[in-house]
N, C-alpha and C positions, 0 to 999 in steps of 0.2 A: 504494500500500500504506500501510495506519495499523497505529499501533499496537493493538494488542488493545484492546479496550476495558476488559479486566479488567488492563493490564500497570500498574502501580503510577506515579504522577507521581513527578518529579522529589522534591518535597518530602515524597510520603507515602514514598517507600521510601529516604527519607536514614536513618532510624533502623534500618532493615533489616539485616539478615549481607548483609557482599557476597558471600555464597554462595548464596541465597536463589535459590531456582529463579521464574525471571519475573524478577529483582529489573531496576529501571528502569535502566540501560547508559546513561548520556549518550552513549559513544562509539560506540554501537549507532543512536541520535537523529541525531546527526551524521554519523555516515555512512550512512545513508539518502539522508540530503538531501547529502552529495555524489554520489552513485552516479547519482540525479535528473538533481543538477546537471550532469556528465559527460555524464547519457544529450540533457540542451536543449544543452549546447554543442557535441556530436560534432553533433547533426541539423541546427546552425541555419548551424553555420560550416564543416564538412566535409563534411558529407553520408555521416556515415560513421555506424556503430557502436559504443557503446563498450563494452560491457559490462556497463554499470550495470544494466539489464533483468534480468540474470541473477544479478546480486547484490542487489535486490530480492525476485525470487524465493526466495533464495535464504534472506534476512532473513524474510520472509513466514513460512515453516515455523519457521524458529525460534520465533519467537512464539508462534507456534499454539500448539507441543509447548510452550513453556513456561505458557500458559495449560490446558491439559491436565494439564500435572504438577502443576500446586495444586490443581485440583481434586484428581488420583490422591490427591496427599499428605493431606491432610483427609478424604478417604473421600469423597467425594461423588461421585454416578453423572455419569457425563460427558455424560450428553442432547447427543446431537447436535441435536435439532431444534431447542433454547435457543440455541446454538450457531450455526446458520446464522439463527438469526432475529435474532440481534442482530449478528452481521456484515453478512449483508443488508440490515440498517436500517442501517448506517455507509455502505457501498459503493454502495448504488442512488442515492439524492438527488444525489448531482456527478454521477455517473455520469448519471443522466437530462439535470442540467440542460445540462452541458457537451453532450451527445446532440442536444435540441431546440436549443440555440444552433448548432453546427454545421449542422444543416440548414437554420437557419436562412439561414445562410455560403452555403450550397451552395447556396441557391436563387437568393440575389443576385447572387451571383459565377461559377458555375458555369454551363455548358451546358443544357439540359434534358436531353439526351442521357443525362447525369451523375447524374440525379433518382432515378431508380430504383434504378440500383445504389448510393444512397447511401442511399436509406430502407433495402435491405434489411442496408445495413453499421449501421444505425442500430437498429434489430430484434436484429440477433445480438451488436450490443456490450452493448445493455441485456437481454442473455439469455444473455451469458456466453458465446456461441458462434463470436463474430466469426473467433478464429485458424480454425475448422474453414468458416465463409463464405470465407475467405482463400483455405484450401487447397482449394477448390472453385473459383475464379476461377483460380489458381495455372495448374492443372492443366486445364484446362477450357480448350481452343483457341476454343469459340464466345462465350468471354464477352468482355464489352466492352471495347473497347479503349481504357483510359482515359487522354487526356492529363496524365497524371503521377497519383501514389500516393493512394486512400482517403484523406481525412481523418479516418476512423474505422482506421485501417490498424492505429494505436497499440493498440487495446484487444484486442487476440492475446494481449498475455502479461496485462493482469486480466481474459481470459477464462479461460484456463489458470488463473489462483490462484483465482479463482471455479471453477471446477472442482476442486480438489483443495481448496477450502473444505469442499464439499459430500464429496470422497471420506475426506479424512483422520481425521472425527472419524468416522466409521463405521470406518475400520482402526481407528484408536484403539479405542474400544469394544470392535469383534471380539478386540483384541488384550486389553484388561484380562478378559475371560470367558475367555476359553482361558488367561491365566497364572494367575487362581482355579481354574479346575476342575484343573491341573495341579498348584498350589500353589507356583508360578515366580513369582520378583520382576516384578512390570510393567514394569518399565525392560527387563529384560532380555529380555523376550518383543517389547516394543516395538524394540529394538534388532535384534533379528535377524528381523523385519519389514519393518522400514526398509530392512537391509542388502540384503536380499533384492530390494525393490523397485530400489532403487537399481543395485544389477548387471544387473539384467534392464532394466532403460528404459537403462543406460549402454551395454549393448551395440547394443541396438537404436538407441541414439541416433548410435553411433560408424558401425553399418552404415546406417541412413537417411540421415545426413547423407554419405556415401560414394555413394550410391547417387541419392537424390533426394532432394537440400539444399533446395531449392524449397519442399517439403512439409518435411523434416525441420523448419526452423525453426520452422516455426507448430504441430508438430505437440506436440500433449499428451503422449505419450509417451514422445516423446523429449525429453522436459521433464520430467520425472516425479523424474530420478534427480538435480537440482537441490533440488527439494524434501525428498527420501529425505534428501541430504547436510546441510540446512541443518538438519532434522528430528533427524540424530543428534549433532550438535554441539549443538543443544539438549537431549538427554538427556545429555549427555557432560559439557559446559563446566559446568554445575551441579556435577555430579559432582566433577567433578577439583579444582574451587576447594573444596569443601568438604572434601574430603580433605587440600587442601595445609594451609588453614588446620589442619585437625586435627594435622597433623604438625608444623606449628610450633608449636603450642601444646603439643605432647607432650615438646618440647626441654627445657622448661622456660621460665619465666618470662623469666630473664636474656636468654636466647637469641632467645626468642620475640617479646622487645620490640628487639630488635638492631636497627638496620633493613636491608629486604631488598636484594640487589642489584635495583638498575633497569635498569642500560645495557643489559643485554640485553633485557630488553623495549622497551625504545625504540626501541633499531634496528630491533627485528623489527616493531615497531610501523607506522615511518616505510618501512620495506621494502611494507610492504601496502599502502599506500596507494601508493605508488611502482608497484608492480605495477598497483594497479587505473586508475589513471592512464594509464601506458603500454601499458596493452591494446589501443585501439582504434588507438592510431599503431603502433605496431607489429605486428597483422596482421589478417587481414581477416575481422573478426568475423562479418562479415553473409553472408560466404561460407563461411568454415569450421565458423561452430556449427549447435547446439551439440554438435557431436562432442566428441572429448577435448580439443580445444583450452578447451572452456567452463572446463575444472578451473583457470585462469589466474587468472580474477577471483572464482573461488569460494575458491581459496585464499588470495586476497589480502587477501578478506572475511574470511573464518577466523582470519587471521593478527591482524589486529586487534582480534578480538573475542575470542578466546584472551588476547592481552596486557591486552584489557581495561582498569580504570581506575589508572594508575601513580600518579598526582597528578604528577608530576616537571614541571617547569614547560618541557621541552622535548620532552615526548612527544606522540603523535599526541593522544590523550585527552583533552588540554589544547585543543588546537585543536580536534577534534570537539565541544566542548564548550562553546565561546563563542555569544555568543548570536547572531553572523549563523548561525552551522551549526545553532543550536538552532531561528531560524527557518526557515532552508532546511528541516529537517525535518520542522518543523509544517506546512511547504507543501506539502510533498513532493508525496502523491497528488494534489492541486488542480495544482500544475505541470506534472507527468507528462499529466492529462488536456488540458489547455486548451493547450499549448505546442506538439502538432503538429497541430489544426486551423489554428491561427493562422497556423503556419509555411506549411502547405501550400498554404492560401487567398492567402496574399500571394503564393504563387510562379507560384499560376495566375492569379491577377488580373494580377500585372506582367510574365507573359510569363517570369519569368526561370527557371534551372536551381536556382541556389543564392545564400542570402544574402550579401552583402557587408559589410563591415567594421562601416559605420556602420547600415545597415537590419536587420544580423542585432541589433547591439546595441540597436537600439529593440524589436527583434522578442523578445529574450531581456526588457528591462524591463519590458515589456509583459505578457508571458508569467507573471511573478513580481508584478505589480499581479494581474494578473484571479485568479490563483494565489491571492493573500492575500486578496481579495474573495470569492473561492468558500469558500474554508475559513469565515472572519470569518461569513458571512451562509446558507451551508447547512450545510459539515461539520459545524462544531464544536457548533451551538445543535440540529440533531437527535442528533448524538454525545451530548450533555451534557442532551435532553429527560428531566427525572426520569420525566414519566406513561411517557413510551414504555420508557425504560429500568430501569422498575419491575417486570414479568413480561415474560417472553419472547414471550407472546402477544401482547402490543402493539409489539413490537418487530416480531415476523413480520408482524400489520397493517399495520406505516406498510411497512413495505418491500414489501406486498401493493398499496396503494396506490400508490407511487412504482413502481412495477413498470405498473402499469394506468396512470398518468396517464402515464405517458412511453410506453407502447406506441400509446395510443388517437391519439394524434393521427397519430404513425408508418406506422401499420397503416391510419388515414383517409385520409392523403394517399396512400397506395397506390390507396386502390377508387376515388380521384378520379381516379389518373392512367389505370386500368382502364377507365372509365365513360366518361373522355370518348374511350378509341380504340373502346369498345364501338359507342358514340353515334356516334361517325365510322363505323363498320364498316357500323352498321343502312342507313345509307344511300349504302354504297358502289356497288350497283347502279347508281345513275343518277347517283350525285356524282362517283364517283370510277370513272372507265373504264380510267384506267390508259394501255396498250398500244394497249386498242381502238382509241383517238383515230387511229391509224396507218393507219387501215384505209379505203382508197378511197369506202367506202360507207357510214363513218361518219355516224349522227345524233345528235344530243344525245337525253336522255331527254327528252319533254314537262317533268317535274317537275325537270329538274335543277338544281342551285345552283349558279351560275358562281364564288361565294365560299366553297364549302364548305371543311371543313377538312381538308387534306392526309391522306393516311392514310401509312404509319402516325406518329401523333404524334409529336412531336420528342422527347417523354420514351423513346417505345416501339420508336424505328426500330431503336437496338441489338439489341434482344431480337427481331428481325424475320427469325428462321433457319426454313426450311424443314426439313421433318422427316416421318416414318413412324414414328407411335404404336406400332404392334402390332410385335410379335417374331416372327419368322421361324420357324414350328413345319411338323411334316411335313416333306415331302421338298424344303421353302427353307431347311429348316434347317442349318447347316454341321454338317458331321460330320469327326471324327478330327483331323486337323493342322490343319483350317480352323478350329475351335473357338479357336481361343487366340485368332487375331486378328482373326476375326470374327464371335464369340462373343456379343457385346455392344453390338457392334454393326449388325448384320443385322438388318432392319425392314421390315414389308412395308405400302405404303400400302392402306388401308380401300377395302372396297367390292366386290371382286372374288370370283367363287367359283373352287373348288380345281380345276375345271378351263377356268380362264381361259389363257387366253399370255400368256407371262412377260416381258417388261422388264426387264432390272434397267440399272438407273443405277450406275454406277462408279466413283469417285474421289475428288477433296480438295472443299473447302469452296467452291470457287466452281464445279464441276461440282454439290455439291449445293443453289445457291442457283439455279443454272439451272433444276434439275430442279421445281421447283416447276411449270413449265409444264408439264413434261411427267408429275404427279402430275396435273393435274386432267385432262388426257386421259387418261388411263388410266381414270382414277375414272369418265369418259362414254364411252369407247367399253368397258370393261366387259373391260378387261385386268388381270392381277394387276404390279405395281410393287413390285419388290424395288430396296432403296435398301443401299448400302456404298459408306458415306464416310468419310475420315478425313480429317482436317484437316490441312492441311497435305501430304500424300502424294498427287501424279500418280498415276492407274495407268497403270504403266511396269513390266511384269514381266519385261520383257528388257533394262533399265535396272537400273544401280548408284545411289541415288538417294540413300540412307543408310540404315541395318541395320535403325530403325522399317517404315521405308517400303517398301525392298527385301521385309520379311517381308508385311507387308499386303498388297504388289502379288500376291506368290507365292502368298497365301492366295485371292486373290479371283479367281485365273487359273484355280487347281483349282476353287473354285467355281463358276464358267461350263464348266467341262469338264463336272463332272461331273452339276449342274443342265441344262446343254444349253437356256438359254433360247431364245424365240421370236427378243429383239432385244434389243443392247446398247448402251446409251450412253455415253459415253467423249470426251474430249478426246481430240483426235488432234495439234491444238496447242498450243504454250504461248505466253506474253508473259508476256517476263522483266522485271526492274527496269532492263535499260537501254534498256528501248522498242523490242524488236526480235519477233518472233517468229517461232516456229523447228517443224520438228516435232516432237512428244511423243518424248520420248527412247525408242528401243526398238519404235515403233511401226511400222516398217518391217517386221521380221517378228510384232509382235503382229497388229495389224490381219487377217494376211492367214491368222493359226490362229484367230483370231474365226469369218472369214466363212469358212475352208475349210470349216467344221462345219456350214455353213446358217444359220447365224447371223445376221441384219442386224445388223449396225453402224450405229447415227447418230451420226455424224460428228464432234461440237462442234467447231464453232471458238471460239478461247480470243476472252475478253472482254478490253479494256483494263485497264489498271492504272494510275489517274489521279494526275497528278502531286496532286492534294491533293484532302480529304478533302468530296464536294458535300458532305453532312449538314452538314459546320462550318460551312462559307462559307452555307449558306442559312440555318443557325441565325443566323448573324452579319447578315445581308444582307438577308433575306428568302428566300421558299420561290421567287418569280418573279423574283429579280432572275440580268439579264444578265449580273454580274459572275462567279456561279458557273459559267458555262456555259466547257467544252472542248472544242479539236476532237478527234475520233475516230482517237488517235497514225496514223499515215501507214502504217504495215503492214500494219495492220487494213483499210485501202483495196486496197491491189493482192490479186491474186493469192495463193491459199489457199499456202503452204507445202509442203500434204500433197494437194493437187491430183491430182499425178501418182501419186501412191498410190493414189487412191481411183479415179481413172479402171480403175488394173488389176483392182482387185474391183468393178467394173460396178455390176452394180444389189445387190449383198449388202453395199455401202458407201452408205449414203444423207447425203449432208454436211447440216448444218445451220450456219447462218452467223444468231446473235444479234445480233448488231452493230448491223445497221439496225432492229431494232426498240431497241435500248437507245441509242442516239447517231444517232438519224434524221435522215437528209443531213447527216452527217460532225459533230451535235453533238450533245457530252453534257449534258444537261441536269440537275439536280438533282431535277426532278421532270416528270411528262409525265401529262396525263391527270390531275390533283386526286392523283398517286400517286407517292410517293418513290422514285427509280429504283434509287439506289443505300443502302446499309446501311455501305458504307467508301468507300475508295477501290477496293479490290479486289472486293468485294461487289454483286451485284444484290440489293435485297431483297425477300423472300419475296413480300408483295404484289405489289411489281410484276412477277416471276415468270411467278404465277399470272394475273398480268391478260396476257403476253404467250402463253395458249396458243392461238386463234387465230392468231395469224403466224405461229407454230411447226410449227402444224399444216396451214398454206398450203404451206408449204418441205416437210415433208417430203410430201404429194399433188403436188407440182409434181415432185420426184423421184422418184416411181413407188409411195412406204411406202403401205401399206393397213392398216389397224388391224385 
């Protein structure tokens, strides 16, 4: 966050009324750039939260509203669109460059794995959208599982002020035409505006963060009533200083030059900073906000900005106001941006969790060099360009610019990383066989390339989930109780007409990274594939599992009643995390109201759960080297679990056993066939899936299934 570009410098507004609405706050300067500072020493040496984020925020709207009231005051129309064009010209240029240097980081230091979802955190920080990217990944079971936090992770909250950049001078405005045509002071129209926003995002904020803290934090909304609050302290604090001054000036002369009591501003001075300091040790920022606990560092904020400037040579003001706090503050936004790529990258480079004594303190000097170099060499000399900051037009220009040069390259390395899994794909046919290699009567293609490139690429493996585009309409469609929880999820795969036989596939994330085999048979023997997965959740409808899962399972058990598919597929085992497997909890009487209906059952047996991740070690190693390779855990060898179950339902249970096609003669290999077997540790991925429907479809003919 910077200051306004219209807030008055230190020496133009020394001549000023210290009532002066905007007028320049050195202890407003300075604590910014402690709030900063707070926010690089909680991340570099605790790993924690402090609060400062929120009291940035928080300062942010003040400004705003104080650059809003000079114009009100003067009569001048508030042009929102001058308005975002000349903030946007301050905000874009660090923002882009710190953006491309990051990726930069990422590409040297980071996985390929890693590439993708950092161009697209690179995209929504330079477009203001990153906290709503966050809370899509948040929430999102299939998104990738990244070895430790977005180096873009920071830019959530100056996406949110970048958003309420864009919303506030349009409330603004709406609010100055509605208190003309009413003939209402604008403060006061603006004021109960604010108030208004502010109670409606505080409650929402107090019940999202109650409900789903995850999302609350990044969420705009529940951020909103941060801004409302900083918002009407800037219509207020103007106000009440210029009334005090009036009333001591009303005393009379004698009086009025007496001088004022200090010490109680002092204290209350030194009490906020005291507050804003002991936030983040004292409770758990990053977990509790910002419900009502955020009012902690906003009021701490408050507290000092009220006491304002004492001159007393032992108040906080005195100190906010020296020229280290004066440069902390001039850094401020360049620190904030540059300080948690830095941090991040060293953590993943060295393998470690959190900095240590002496490396966080090279990491924090560090962090305040590139800080001063960023300001020094883009902030301040486009801040300070006269052409550009002569009409607003050319202000929205360069920021039109800096907006397009920092996207184009972002948005390039995207269609290269597309291109080359496209250009692997064109020639997967004969390059890449995948499963087939398994198959007794295997040949190579005439044309094939024993050096081709892996599919899917190292950038693209994560994003390699198995899916059903279309939505479940007609009679696959869930109806009444089923609706809620599988609503949104019910998908039926392409190809099939409406009176095909039905398939549906059943369960969590590794039932549907199997099912991929069992999508392209379906799509060739001319069956319809209803797919219901949830992530994370067995179907286990006569299993306690947990109150998500428990409801999904009960949902998709009515679904098969009352749908009455041809055949079901389902795990019938599990392997758990201590290497053991067992059978599907509840499947002892599920299984057997399946197939009482006429229903086939295929079987699944549960895949391994690899002590560690192929994708990494082959990133690290190579795609063919032996050191990635595991044996096939030991339970997965003997004898099925659910054996004697499936014996009792005869031929309405047909087992499937993936095993030997994914770990052929008892190893796992990282890749098999030019094709990436796995997607995690737990994951088959989609490609190779789909290249094992042949063996799939040997198993279930060798068991009597008939398409």
């Amino acid at each position: 966050m910077v200051l306004d570009a219209t807030t008055p410098s230190p020496a133009a507004g020394a001549d000023r009324a210290a009532t002066h609405a905007g007028r320049f706050r050195p202890e407003l300067h300075g604590l910014r750039g402690l709030a900063i500072g707070l926010v690089v020493l909680y991340h570099v040496w605790f790993d924690r939260v402090s609060g400062g984020v929120d009291v940035f925020l928080f300062i942010s709207s003040f400004l705003l509203v104080g650059t809003f009231l000079r114009i009100i005051d003067r009569g001048g129309p508030t042009r929102p669109l001058a308005y975002w064009a000349r903030t946007f010209k301050r905000l874009l240029p660090p923002t882009a460059v710190v953006s491309l240097a990051t990726l930069a980081g990422v590409y040297a230091i980071l996985p390929p794995q890693r590439w993708l979802p950092a161009l697209t955190d690179a995209a929504g920080s330079l477009l203001h959208v990153q906290n709503w990217v966050l809370i899509r990944r948040g929430v999102d079971y299939y998104a990738a599982d990244e070895a430790g936090p977005s180096a873009f992770q920071h830019f959530w909250s100056l996406s949110i002020q970048g958003q309420v950049f864009l919303a506030w001078p349009l409330l603004i405005a709406l609010a100055v035409v509605v208190a003309r045509l009413l003939g209402r002071p604008v403060r006061g129209v603006l004021a109960v505006v604010f108030a208004a926003v502010m109670v409606a995002s505080f409650v929402w904020s107090v019940y999202s963060t109650a409900t789903q803290q995850q999302i609350a934090y990044f969420d705009t909304f529940a951020r909103l009533w941060e801004f409302a609050a900083g918002s009407l302290l800037g219509l207020a604090l103007p106000w009440w200083e210029a009334r005090s001054a009036a009333r001591r000036a009303g005393r009379g002369r004698r009086r009025a030059e007496a001088p004022v009591p200090v010490a109680p501003r002092v204290v209350a001075g030194w009490l906020g900073i005291a507050g804003l300091v002991s936030c983040g040790l004292l409770i758990d920022v990053e977990g509790a906000f910002p419900g009502w606990i955020a009012i902690w560092p906003l009021a701490a904020a408050a507290l000092v900005l009220v006491v304002g400037t004492t001159g007393h040579r032992l108040a906080v003001d005195r100190l906010l106001a020296t020229g280290p706090a004066k440069v902390l503050g001039d850094i401020s936004y360049g620190l904030y941006l540059v300080h948690w790529p830095l941090l991040t990258l060293y953590l993943a480079h060295t393998g470690k969790e959190r900095a240590g004594l002496l490396d966080g303190l090279v990491l924090i000097l560090a962090s305040l060099v590139t800080a001063w170099l960023l300001t020094r060499l883009v902030d301040t000399p486009i801040r300070r360009w006269p052409w550009a900051g002569a009409r607003a037009r050319r202000s929205g220009l360069v920021a039109v610019v800096v907006l397009v040069l920092g996207l184009a390259p972002v948005l390039g390395a995207q269609q290269y990383l597309l291109a080359g899994q496209r250009a692997a794909e064109a020639q997967a046919a004969s390059d890449n066989p995948g499963a087939r290699v398994l198959a007794p009567d295997f040949e190579p293609a005439p044309d094939a390339d024993p050096s081709a490139a892996v599919i899917p690429t190292e950038a693209l493996v994560a994003d390699d989930w198995v899916s059903a585009e279309e939505e479940c309409t007609g009679e696959l469609a869930p109806t009444g109780s089923e609706t809620e929880q599988l609503g949104a999820i019910c998908r039926v795969a392409p190809g099939a007409s409406e009176d095909s036989p039905v398939l549906v596939s059943v369960g969590d994330s590794r039932m549907e990274q199997f099912s991929g085999s069992l999508i392209a048979l379906a799509e060739r023997e001319g069956w319809t594939l209803v797919t219901l997965w949830r992530g994370g959740c067995t179907f286990a409808p006569d299993a306690e599992i947990s109150s998500d899962c428990d409801a999904f399972s009960r949902a998709s058990a009515d679904y098969l009643e009352r749908v009455d598919p041809e055949a079901v597929a389902l795990a019938t085992t599990a392997f758990g995390r201590d290497g053991t497997e067992s059978l599907t909890p509840g499947m002892d009487t599920t299984l057997p109201r399946i197939t009482g209906r006429g229903t086939t059952a295929l079987a699944v047996r549960a895949l391994p759960r690899l002590r560690t991740d192929p994708t990494a070690c082959a990133a690290e190693h190579g795609a063919d080297s032996d050191r990635c390779e595991l044996p096939l855990p030991e339970p997965l060898t003997a004898e099925r679990p659910d054996a004697e179950l499936l014996a009792t339902a005869e031929d309405a249970a047909v087992p499937v056993d993936p095993n030997p096609l994914v770990c052929p003669e008892g190893t796992c290999s990282p890749v098999i066939g030019r094709v990436r077997v796995f997607l995690d540790g737990d994951h088959l991925t989609g490609t190779y899936a789909t290249s094992m429907q042949d063996g799939v479809d040997d198993q279930l003919a060798e068991s009597g299934f008939r398409w």
